[in-house]
C-alpha positions as a Markdown table, in Angstrom:
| # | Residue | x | y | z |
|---|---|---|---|---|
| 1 | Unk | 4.6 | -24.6 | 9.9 |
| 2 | Unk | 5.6 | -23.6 | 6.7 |
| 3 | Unk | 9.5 | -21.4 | 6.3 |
| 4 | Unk | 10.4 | -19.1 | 4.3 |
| 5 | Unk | 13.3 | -16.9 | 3.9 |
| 6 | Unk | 12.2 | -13.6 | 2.3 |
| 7 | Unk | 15.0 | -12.0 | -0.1 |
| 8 | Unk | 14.1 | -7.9 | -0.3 |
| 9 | Unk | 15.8 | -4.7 | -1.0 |
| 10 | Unk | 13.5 | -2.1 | 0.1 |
| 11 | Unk | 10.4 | -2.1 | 2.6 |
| 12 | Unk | 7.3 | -4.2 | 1.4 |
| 13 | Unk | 4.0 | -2.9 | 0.5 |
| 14 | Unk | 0.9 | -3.9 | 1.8 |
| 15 | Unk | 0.3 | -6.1 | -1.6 |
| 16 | Unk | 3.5 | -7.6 | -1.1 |
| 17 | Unk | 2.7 | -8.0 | 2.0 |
| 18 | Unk | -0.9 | -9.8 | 0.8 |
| 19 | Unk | 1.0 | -11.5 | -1.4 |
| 20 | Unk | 3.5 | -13.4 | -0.1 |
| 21 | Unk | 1.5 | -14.4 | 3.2 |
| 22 | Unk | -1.5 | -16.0 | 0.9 |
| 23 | Unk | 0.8 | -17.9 | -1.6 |
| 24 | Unk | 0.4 | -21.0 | 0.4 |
| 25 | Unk | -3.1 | -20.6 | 1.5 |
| 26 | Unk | -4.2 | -20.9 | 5.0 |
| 27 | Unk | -1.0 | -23.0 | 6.2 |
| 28 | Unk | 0.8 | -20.7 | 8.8 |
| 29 | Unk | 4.2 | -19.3 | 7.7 |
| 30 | Unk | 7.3 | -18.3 | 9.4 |
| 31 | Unk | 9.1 | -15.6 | 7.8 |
| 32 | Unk | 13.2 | -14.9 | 7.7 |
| 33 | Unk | 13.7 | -11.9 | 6.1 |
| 34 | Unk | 17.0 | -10.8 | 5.0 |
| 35 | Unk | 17.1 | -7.1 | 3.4 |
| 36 | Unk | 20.1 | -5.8 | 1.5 |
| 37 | Unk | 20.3 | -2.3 | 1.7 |
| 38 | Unk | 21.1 | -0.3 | -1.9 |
| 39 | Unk | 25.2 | -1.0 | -2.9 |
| 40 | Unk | 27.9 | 0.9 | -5.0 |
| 41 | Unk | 28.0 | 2.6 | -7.9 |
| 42 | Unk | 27.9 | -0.5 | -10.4 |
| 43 | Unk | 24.3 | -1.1 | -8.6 |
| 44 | Unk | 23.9 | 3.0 | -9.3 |
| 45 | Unk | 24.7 | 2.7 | -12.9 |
| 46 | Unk | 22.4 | -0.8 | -13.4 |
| 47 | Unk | 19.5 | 0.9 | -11.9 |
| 48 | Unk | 19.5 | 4.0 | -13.8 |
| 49 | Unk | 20.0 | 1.6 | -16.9 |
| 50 | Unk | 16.7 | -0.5 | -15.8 |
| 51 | Unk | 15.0 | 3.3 | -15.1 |
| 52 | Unk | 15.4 | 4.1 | -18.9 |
| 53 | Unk | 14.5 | 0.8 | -20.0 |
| 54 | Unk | 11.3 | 1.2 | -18.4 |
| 55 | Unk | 11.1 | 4.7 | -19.9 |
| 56 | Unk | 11.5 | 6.3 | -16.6 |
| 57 | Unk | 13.8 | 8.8 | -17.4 |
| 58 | Unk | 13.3 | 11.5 | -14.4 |
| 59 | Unk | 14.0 | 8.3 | -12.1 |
| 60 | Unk | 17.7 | 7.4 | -13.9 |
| 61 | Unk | 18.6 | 10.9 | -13.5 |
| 62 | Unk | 17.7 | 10.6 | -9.6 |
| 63 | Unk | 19.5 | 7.6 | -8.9 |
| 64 | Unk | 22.4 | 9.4 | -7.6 |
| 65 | Unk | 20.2 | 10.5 | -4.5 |
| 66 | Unk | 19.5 | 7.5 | -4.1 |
| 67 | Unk | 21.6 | 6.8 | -0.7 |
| 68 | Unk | 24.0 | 4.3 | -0.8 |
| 69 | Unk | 26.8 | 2.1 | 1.2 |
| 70 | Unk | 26.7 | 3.6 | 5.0 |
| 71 | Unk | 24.1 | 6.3 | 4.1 |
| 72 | Unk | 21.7 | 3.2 | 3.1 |
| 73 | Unk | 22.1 | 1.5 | 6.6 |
| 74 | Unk | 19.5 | 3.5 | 8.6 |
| 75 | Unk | 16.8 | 3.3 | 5.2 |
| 76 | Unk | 17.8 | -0.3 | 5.3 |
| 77 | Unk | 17.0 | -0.5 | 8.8 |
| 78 | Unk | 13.5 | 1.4 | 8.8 |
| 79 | Unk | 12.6 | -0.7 | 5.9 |
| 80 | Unk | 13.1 | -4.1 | 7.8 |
| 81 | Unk | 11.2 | -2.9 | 10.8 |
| 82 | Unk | 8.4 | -1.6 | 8.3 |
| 83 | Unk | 8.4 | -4.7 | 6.6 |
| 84 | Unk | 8.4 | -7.2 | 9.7 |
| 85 | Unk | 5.7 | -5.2 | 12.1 |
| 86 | Unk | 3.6 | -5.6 | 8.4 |
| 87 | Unk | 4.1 | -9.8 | 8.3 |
| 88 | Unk | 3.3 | -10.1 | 11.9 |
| 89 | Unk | 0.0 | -7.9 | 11.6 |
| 90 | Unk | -0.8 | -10.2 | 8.8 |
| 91 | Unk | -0.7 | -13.3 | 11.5 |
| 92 | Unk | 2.6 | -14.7 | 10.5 |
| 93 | Unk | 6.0 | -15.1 | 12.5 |
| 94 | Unk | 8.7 | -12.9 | 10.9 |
| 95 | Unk | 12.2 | -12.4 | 11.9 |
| 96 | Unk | 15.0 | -10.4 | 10.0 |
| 97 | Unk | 18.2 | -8.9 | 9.3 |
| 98 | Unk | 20.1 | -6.3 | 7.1 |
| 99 | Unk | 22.8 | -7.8 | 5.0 |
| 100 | Unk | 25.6 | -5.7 | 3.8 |
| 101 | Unk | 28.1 | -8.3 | 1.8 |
| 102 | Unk | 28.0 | -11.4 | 0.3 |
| 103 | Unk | 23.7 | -11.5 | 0.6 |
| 104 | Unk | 24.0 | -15.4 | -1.6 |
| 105 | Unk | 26.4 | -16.7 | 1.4 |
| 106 | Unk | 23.9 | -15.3 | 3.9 |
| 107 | Unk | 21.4 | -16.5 | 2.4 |
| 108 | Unk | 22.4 | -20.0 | 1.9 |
| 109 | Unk | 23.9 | -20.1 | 5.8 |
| 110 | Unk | 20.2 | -18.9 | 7.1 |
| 111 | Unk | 18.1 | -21.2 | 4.8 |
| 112 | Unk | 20.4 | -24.3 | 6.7 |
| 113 | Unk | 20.0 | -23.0 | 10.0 |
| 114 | Unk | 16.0 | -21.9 | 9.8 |
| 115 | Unk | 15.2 | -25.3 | 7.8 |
| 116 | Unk | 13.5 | -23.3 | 4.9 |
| 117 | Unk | 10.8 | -25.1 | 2.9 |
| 118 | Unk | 11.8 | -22.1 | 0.0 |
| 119 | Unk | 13.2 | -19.0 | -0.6 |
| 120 | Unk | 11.2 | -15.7 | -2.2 |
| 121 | Unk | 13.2 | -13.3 | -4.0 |
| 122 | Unk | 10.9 | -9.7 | -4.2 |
| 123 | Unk | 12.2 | -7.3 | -6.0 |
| 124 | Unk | 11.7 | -4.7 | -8.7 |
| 125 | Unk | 13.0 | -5.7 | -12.2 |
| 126 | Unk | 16.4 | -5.6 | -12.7 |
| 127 | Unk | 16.4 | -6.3 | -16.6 |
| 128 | Unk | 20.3 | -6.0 | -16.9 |
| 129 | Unk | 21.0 | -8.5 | -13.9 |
| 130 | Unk | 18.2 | -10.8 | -15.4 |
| 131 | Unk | 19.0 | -11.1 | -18.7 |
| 132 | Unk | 22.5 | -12.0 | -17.9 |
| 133 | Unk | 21.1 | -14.6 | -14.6 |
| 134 | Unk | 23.4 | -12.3 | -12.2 |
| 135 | Unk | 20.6 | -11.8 | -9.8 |
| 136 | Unk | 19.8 | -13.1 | -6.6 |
| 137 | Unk | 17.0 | -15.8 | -7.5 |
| 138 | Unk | 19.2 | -16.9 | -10.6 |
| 139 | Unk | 22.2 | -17.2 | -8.6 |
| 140 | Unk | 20.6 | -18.7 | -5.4 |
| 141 | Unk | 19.0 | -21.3 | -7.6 |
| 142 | Unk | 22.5 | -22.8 | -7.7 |
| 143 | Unk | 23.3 | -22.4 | -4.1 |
| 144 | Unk | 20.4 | -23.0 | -1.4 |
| 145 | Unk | 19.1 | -26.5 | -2.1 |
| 146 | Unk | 15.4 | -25.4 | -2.0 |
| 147 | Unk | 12.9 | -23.9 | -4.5 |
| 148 | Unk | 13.7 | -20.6 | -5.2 |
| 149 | Unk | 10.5 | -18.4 | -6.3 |
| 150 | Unk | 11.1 | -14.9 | -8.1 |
| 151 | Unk | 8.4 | -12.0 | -7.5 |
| 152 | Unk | 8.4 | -8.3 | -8.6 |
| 153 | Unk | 7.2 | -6.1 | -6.2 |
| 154 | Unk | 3.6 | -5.1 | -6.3 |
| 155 | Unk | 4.3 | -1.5 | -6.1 |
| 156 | Unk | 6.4 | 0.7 | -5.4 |
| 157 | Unk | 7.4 | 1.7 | -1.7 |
| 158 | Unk | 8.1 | 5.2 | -0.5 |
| 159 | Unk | 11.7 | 5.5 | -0.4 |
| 160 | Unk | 12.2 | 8.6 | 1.1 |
């Protein structure tokens, strides 16, 4: 049995979904997913900065709708549930949790305890973060002692 923790910040599609369950073929996987719901206004200001640089204006000018910090929890919450009932009705065993601080130190503590063969970061881009290897698959590479694989998300999720 192959494990993997799942890094994700919003509910997965059904081509994530497609995705991550066939990257290692027909070997069964075990899936820890850890999902961070949206943060604070720094997080506010770098999305709206990766909107425009996508040319996605009407999107940076709704980012403050976007709910955050407590307000996030319940999305945060659906989203796991979405995302986990999705892996196990793709055949594999998923577990999960929402992480609210410090997501690197969770991640590193669940990847010792679950024995993970890797870690899978899926996420949208996050150009500013990227460029200066401040997010979560550049930092984990330094911290979990597995191979740490980066994904963009398929397509979008309904976040409403």
């Amino acid at each position: 049995m192959f494990t993997s923790v799942l890094m994700i910040e919003k509910a997965l599609t059904s081509a994530d979904v497609e995705f991550v369950t066939t990257l290692h073929g027909d070997e069964p996987i075990t899936f820890h997913v850890l999902l961070q719901p949206r943060g604070d206004q720094a997080d506010r200001l770098l999305r709206a900065i990766d909107d425009v640089a996508l040319g996605e204006l009407d999107e940076a000018a709704r980012e403050g709708d976007t709910p955050e910090g407590q307000e996030a929890a319940g999305y945060g919450e659906r989203a796991l549930q979405v995302s986990l009932t999705a892996l196990r009705a793709a055949g594999c065993a998923a577990q999960g949790q929402l992480i609210e601080n410090h997501p690197l130190d969770a991640l590193k503590a669940l990847v010792a305890e679950a024995g993970a063969d890797e870690v899978i970061v899926l996420t949208d881009p996050h150009y500013v973060e990227e460029f200066f290897h401040r997010d979560w698959a550049s930092r984990a590479r330094h911290k979990v002692g597995v191979p740490v694989l980066k994904l963009f998300s398929h397509s979008l999720a309904d976040e409403d």
